[in-house]
N, C-alpha and C positions, 0 to 999 in steps of 0.2 A: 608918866604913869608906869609903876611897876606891874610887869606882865607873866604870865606862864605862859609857854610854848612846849611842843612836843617837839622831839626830835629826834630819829630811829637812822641809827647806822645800819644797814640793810647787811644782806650776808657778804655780798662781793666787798663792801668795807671789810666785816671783819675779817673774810679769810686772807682781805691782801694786809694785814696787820696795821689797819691807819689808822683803828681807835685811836688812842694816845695823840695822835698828829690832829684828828680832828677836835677832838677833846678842848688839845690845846687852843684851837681857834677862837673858842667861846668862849674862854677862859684869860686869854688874851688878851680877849673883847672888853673883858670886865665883868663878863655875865656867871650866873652861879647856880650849880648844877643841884637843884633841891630834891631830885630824886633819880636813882639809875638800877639798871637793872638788867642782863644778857637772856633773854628767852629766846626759843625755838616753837614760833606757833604755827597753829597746825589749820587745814584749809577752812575750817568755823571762824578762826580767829580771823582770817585774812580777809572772808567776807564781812565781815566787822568792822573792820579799818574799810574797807576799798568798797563800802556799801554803795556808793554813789556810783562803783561801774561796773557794779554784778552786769551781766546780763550784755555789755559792752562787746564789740568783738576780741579786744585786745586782753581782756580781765584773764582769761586763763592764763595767760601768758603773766601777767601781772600775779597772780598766786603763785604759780610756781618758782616768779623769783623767791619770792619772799618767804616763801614757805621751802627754800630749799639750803638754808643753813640759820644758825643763830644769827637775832637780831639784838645791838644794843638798844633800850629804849632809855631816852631820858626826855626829865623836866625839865627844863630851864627858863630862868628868872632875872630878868633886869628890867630897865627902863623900855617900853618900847619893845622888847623882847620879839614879838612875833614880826615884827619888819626887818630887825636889828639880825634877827637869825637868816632870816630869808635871804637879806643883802651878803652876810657870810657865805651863805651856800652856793649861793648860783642859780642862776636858770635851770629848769630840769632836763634841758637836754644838754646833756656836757659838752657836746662843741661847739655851741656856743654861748658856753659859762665863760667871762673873763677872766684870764689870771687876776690870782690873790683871791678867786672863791674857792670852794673847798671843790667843787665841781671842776671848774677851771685851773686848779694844780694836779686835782690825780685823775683827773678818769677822762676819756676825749670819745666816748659812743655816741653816736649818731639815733635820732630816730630810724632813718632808712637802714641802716647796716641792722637795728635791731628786726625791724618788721622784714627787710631780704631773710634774717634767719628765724625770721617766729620764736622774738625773745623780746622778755624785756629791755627797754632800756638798763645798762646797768649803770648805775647814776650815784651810788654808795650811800645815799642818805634822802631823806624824807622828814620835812620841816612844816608846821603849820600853816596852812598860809593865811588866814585869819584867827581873829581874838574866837570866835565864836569856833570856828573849827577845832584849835586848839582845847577849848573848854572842854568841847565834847571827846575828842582824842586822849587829850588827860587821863578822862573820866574812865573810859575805855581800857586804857593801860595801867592804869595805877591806881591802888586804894588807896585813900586817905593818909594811911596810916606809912605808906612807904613813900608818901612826899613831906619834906624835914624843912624845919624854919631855923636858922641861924644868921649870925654877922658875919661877914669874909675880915680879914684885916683891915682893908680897906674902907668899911663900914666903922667899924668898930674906932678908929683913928679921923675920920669925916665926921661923923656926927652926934 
């Protein structure tokens, strides 16, 4: 089943310059990036995405990462997509992400080390974790009109 997922390089990716590194995981992968885009949103937006832990003790904490440099947002599309991303990434706490997830090569923060300084985890990325959360994250970050339908090579030479 071909699927759409969201997937947002948070600011601590992009300021340590890993777009391109992560980029390349997905792509890698085989999967194909039908919409992208670098914003910087602001505390409305954040409660928008993070609706489900307004109110949470930790959510401030959780806005101010997010809202405190550019984030990449993309779509991406393959088979299976929303698992297939997930197992690229990692666990959301990066110590223990396995090497060869995108968690588990760059980033090693702890829950504890985050909450001893009253921070987010900084974890670099943010993956759907189901079809239906996806749908609605999609919807959220991107019109219509900025997610693009095409063949990769690899499409074009398979089928």
């Amino acid at each position: 089943m071909i699927e759409r997922t969201l997937v947002l390089i948070k600011p601590d990716g992009v300021r340590r310059g890993l777009i391109g590194k992560i980029i390349m995981r997905f792509e890698d992968a085989g999967l194909k990036i039908v919409g992208m885009k670098m914003v910087w949103i602001d505390k409305d937006f954040a409660k928008k995405h993070y609706s489900e832990h307004v109110g949470k003790d930790f959510y401030s904490m959780l806005e101010e990462f997010i809202t405190s440099g550019p984030v990449v947002a993309m779509v991406i599309e393959g088979v299976e997509a929303v698992e297939v991303v997930r197992k690229i990434v990692g666990p959301t706490e990066p110590k223990t992400a396995p090497p060869g997830t995108i968690r588990g090569d760059f980033a090693h923060h702890s829950a504890r080390h985050a909450d001893k300084h009253k921070k987010a985890v900084q974890n670099l990325i943010h993956a759907s974790g189901t079809r239906e959360e996806a749908e609605k994250e999609i919807a959220l970050w991107f019109n219509p009109e900025e997610i693009h339908s095409y063949k990769t090579v690899h499409e074009l030479h398979t089928f």
